[in-house]
MINU-594683 format. One record per residue: residue number from 1; residue in one letter; z, x negated, y of N, C-alpha, C, O, CB in turn. Coordinates in nm, 4 decimals. Glycine has a CB too. Layout:
<atoms>
> NUM_a_Z_X_Y_Z_X_Y_Z_X_Y_Z_X_Y_Z_X_Y .
...
</atoms>
This chain:
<atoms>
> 1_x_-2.4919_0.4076_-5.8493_-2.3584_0.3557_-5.8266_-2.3578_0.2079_-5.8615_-2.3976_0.1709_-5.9719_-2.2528_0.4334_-5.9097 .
> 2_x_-2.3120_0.1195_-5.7669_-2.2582_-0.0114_-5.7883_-2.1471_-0.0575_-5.8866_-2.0436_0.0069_-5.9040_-2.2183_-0.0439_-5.6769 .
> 3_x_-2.1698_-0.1470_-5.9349_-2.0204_-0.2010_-5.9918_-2.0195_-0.3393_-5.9531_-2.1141_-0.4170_-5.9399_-1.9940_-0.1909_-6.1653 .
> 4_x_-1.8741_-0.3595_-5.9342_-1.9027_-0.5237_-5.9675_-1.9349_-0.6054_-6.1165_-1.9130_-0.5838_-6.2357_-1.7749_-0.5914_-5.9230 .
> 5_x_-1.9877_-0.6911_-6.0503_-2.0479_-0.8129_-6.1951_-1.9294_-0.8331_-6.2795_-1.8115_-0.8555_-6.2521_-2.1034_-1.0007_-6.1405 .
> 6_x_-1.9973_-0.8181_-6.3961_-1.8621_-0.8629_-6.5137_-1.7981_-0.9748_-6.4804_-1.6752_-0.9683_-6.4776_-1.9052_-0.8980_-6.6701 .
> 7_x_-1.8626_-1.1006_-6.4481_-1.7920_-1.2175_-6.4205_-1.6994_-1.2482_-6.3190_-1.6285_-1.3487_-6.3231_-1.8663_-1.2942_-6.4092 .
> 8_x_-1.6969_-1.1419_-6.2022_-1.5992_-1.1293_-6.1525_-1.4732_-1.0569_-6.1997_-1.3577_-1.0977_-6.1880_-1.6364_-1.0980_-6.0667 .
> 9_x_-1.5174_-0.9346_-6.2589_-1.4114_-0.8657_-6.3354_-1.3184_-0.9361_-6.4243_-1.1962_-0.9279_-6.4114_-1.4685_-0.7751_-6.4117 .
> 10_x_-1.3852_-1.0147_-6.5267_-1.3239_-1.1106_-6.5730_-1.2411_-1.2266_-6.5086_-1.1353_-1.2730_-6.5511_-1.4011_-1.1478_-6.6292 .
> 11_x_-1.3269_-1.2722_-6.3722_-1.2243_-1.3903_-6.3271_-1.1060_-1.3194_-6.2902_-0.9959_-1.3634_-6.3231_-1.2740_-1.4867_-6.1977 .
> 12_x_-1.1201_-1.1985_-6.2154_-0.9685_-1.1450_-6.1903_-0.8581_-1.0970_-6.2962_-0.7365_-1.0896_-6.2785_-0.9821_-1.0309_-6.1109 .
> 13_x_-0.9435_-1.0618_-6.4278_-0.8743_-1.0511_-6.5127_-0.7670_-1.1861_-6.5313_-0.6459_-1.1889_-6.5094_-0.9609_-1.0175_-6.6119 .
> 14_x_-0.8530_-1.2906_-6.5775_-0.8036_-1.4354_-6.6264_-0.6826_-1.4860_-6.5288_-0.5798_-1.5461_-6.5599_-0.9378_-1.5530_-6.6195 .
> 15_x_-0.7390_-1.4315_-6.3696_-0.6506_-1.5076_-6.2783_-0.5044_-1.4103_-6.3025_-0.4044_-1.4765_-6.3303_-0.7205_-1.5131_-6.0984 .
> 16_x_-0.4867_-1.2563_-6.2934_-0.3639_-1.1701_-6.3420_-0.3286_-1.2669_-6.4643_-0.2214_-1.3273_-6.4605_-0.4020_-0.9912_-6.3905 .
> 17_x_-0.3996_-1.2806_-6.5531_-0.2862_-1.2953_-6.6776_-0.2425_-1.4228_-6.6707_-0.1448_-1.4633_-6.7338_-0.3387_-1.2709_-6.8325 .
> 18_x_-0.3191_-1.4996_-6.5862_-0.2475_-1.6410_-6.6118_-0.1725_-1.6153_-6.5286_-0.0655_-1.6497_-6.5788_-0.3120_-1.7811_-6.5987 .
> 19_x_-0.1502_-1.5742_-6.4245_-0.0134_-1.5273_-6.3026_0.0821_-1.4844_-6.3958_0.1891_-1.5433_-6.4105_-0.0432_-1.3818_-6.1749 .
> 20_x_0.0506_-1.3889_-6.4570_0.1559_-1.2909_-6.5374_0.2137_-1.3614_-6.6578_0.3182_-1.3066_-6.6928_0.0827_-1.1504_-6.5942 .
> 21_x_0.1715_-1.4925_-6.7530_0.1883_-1.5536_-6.8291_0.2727_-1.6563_-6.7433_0.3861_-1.6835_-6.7829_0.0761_-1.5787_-6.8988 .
> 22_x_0.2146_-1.7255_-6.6063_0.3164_-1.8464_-6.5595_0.4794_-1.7199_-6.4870_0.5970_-1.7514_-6.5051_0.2006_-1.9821_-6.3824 .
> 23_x_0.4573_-1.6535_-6.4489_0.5620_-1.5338_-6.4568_0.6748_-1.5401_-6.5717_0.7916_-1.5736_-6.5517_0.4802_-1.3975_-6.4815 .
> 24_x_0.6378_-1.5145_-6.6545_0.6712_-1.4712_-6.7681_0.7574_-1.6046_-6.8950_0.8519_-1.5883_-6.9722_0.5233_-1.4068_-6.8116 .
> 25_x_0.6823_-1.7127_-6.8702_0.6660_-1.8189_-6.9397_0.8010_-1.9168_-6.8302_0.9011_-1.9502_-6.8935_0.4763_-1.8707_-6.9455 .
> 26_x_0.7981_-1.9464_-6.7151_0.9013_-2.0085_-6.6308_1.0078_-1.9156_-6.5671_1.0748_-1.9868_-6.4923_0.8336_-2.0799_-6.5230 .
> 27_x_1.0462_-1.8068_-6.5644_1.1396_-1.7291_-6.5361_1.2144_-1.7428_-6.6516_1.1804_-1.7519_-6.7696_1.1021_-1.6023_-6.4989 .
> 28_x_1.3687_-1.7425_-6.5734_1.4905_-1.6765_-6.6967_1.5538_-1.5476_-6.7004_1.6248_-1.5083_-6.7929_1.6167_-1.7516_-6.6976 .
> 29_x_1.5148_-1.4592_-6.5571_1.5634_-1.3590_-6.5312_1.4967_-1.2075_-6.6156_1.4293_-1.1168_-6.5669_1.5549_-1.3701_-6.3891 .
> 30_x_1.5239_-1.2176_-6.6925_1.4833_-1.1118_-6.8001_1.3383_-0.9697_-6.7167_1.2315_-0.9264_-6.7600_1.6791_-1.0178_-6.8504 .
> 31_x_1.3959_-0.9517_-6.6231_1.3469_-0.8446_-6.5500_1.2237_-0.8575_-6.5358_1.1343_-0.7754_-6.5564_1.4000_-0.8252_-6.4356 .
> 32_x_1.2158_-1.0269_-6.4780_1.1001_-1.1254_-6.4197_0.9824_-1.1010_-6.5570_0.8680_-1.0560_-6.5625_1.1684_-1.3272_-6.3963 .
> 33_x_1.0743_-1.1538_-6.6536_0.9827_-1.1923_-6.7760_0.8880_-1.0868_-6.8044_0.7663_-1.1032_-6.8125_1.0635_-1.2189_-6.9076 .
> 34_x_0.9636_-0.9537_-6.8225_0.9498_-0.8127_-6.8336_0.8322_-0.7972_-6.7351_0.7274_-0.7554_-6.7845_1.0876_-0.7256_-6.7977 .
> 35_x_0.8340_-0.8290_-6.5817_0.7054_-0.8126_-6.5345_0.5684_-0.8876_-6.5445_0.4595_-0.8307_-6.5515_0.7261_-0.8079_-6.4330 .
> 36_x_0.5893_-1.0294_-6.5442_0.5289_-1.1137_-6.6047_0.4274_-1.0332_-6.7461_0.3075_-1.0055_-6.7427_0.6473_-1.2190_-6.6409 .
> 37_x_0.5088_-1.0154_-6.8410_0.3964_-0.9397_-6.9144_0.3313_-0.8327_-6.9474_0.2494_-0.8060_-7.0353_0.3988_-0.9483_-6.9796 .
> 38_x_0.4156_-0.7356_-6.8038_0.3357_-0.6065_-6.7637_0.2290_-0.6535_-6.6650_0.1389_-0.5740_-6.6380_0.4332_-0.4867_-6.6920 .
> 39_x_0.2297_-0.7697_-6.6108_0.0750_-0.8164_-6.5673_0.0156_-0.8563_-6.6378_-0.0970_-0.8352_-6.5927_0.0485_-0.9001_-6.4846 .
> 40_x_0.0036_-0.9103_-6.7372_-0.0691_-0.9880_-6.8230_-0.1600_-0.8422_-6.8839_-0.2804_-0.8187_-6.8738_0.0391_-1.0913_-6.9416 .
> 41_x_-0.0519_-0.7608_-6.9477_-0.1045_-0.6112_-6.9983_-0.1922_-0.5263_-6.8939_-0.2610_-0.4394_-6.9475_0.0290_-0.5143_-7.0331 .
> 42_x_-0.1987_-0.5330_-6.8006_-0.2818_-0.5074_-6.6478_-0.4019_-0.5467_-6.6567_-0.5012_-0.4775_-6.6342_-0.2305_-0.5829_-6.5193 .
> 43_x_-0.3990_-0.7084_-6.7043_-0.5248_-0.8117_-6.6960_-0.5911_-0.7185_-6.7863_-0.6935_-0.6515_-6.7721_-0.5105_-0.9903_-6.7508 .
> 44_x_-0.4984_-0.7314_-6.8945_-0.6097_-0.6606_-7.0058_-0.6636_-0.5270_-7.0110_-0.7502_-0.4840_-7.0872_-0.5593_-0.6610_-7.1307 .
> 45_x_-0.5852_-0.4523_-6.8968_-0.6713_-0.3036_-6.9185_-0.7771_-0.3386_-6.8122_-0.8971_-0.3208_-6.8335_-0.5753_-0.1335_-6.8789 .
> 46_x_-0.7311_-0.3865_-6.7025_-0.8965_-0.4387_-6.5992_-0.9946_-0.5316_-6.7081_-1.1082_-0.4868_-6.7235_-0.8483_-0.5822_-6.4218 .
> 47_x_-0.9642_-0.6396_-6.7739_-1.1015_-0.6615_-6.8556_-1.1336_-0.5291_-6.9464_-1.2516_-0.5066_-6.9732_-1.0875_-0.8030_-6.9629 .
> 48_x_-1.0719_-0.4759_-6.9754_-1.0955_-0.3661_-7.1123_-1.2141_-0.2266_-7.0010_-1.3123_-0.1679_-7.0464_-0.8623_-0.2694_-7.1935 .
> 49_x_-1.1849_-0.2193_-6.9273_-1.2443_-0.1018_-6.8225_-1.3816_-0.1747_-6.7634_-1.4937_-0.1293_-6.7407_-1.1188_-0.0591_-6.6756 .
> 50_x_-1.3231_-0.3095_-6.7480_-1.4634_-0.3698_-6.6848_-1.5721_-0.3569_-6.7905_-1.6773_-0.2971_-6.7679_-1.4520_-0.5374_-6.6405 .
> 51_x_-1.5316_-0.4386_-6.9539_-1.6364_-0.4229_-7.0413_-1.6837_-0.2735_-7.0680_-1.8023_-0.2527_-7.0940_-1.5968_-0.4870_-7.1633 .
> 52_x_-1.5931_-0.1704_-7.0620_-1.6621_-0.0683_-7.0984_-1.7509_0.0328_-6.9754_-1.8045_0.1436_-6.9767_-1.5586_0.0033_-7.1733 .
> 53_x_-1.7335_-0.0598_-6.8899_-1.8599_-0.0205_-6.7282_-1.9824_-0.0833_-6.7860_-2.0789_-0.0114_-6.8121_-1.8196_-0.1223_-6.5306 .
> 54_x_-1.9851_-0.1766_-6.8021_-2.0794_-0.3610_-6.8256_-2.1549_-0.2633_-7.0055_-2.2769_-0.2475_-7.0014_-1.8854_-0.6070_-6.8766 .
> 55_x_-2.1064_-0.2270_-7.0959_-2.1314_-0.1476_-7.2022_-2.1893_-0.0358_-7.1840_-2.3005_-0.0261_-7.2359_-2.0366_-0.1246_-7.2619 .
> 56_x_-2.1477_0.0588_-7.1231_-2.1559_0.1779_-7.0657_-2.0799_0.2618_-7.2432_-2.1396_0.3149_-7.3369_-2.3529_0.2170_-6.9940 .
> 57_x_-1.9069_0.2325_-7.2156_-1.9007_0.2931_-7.3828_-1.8056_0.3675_-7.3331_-1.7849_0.3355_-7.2161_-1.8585_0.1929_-7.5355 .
> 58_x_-1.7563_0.4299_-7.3596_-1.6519_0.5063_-7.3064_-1.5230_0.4351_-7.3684_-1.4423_0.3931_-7.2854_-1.6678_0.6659_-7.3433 .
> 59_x_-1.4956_0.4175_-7.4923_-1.4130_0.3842_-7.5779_-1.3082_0.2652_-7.5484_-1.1997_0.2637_-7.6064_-1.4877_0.3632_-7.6796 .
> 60_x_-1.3527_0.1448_-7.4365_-1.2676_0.1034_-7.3877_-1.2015_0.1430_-7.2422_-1.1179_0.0691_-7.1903_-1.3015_0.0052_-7.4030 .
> 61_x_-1.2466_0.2683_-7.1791_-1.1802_0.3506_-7.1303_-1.0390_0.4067_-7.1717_-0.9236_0.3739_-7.1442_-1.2546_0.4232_-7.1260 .
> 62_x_-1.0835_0.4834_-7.2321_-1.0112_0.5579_-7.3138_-0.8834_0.4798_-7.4013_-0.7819_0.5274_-7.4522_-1.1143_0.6184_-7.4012 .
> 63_x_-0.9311_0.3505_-7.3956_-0.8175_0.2726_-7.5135_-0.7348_0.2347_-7.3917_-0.6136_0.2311_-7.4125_-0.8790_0.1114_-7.6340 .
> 64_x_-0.7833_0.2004_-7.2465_-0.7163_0.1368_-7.1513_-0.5927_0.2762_-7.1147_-0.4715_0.2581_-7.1031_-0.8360_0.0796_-7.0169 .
> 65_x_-0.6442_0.3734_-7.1055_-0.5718_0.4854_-7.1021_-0.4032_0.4952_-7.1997_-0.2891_0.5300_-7.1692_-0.6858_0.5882_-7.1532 .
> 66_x_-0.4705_0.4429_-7.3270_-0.3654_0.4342_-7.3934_-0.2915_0.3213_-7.3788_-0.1702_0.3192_-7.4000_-0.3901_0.4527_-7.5044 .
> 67_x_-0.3785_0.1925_-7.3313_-0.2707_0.0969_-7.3189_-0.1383_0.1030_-7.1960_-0.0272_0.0511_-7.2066_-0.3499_-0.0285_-7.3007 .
> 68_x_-0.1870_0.1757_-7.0920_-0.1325_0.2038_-6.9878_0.0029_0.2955_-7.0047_0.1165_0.2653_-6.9681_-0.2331_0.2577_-6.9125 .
> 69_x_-0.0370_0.4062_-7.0652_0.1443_0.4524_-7.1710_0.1967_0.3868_-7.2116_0.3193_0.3938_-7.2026_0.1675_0.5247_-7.2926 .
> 70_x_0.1404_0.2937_-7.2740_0.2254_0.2399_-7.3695_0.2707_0.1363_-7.3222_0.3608_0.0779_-7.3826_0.1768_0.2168_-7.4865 .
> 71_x_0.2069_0.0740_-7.1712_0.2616_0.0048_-7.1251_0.3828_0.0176_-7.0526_0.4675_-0.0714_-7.0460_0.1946_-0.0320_-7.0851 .
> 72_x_0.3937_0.1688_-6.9786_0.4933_0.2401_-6.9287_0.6016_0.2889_-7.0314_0.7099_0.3032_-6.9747_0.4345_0.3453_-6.8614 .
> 73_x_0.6045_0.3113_-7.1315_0.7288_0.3198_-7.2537_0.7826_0.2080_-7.2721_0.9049_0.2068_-7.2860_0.6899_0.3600_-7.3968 .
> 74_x_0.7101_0.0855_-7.2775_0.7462_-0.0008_-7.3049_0.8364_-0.0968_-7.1595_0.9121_-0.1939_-7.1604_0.6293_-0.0429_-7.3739 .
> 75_x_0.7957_-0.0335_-7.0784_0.8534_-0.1129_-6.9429_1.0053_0.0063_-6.9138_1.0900_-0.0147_-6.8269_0.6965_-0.1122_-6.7714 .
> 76_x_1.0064_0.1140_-7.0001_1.0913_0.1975_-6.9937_1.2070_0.1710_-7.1099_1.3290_0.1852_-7.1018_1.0213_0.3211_-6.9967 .
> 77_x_1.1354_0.1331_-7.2063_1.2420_0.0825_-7.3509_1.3375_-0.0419_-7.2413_1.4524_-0.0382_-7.1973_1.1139_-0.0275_-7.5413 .
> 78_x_1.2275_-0.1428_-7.2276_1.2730_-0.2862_-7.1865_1.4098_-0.2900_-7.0254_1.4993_-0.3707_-7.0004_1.0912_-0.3757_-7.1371 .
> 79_x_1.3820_-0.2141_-6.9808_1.4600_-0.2008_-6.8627_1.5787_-0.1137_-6.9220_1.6931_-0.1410_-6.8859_1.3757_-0.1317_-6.7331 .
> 80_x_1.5524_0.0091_-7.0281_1.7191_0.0761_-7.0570_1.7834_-0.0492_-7.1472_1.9049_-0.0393_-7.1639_1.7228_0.2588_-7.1715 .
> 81_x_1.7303_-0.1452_-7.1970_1.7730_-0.2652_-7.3157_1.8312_-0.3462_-7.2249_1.9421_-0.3913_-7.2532_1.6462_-0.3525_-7.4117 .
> 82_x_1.7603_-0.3862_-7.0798_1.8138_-0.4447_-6.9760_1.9048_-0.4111_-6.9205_1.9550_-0.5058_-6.8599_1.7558_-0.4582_-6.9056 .
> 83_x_1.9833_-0.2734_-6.9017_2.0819_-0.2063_-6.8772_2.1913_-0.2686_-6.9568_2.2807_-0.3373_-6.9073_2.0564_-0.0731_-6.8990 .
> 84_x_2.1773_-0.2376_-7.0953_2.2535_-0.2439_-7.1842_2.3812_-0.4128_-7.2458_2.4907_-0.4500_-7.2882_2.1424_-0.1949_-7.2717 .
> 85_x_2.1818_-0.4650_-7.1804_2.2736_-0.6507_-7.1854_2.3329_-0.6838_-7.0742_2.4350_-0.7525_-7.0746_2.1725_-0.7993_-7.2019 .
> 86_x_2.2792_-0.6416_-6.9706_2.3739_-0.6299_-6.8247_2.5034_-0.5675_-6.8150_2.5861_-0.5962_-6.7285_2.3053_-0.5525_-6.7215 .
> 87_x_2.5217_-0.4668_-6.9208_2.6607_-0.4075_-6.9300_2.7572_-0.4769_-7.0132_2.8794_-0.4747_-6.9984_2.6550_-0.2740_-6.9797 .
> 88_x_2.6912_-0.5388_-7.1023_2.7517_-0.5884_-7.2421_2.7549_-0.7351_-7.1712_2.8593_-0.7286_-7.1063_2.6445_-0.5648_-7.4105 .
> 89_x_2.7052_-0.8487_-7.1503_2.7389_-0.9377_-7.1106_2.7200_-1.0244_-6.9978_2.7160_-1.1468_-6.9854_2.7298_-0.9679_-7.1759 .
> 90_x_2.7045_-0.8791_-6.8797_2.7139_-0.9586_-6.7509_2.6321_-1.0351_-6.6425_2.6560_-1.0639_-6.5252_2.7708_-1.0298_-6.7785 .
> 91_x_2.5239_-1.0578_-6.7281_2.4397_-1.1145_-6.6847_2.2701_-1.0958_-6.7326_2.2297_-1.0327_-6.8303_2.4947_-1.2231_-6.6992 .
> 92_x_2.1986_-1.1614_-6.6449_2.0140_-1.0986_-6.7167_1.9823_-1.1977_-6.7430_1.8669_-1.1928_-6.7856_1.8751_-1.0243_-6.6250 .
> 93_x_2.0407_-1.3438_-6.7422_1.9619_-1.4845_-6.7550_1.9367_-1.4762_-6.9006_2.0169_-1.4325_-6.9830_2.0507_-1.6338_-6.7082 .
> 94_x_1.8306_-1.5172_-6.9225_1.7895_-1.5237_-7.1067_1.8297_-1.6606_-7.1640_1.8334_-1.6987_-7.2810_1.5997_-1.5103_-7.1460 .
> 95_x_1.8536_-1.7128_-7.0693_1.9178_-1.8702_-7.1628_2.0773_-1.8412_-7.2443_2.1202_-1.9064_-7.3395_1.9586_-2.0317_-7.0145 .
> 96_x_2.1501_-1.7185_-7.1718_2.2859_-1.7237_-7.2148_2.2430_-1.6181_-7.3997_2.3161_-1.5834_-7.4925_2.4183_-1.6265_-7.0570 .
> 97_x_2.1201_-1.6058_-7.3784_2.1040_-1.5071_-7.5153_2.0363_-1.6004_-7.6098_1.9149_-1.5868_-7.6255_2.0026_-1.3556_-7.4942 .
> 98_x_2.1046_-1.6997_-7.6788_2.0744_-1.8094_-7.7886_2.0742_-1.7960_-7.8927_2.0081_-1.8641_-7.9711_2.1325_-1.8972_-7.7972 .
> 99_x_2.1841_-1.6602_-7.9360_2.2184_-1.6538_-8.0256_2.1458_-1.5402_-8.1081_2.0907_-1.4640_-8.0288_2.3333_-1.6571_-8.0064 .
> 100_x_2.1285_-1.5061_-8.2253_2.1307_-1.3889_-8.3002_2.2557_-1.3479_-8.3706_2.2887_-1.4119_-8.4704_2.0341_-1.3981_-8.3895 .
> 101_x_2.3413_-1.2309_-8.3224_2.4274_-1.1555_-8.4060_2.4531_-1.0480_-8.3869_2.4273_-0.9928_-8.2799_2.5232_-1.1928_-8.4212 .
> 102_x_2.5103_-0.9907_-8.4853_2.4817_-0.8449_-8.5321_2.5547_-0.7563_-8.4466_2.5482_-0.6346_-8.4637_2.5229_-0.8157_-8.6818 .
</atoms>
C-alpha cells in the first residue's frame, strides 16, 4: 500500500490551518470564527493521522479519533451558545460582545 509523503501531508496540513486561522482571526461573524477553528482542528487531525502512517503507531490514530468528538461537541456546545446570543442580543457580530457581565 502507498501513502503519500509526509511532506505533503504536512503542507496540507499547514495550508488548512493557516486558512482556518486567517478564517477565524479576520471574521466578526461568530459562526465564521467557530468554523475557522474547526479547520484549524481538521489540520491537526490530518497531521496527527499522517504522522501516525509515517510512524506506523497506532496511537495517533486513535487520539485523532478522539479529537474528532470532541471536535463535534464542541461545534455542538458553540452553535447552542450561538443560539442563545442571537436570542439575547440580536445579533452574531463579536465586536458588539466587549463587555464582561454577569
Amino acid at each position: 500500500m502507498t501513502t503519500a509523503p509526509m511532506e505533503h501531508v504536512l503542507a496540507l496540513a499547514l495550508i488548512l490551518f493557516a486558512m482556518g486561522a486567517f478564517c477565524a482571526l479576520a471574521r466578526r461573524n461568530l459562526i465564521l470564527i467557530l468554523l475557522g477553528v474547526e479547520v484549524m482542528l481538521n489540520a491537526c487531525t490530518i497531521a496527527l493521522v499522517g504522522a501516525s502512517l509515517k510512524w506506523q503507531a497506532l496511537g495517533g490514530q486513535a487520539f485523532a479519533l478522539v479529537l474528532m468528538a470532541l471536535t463535534a461537541a464542541e461545534a455542538a456546545v458553540g452553535l447552542a451558545l450561538f443560539v442563545h446570543v442571537r436570542k439575547r442580543a440580536g445579533t452574531l457580530d463579536s465586536s458588539r460582545f466587549d463587555t464582561m457581565r454577569g
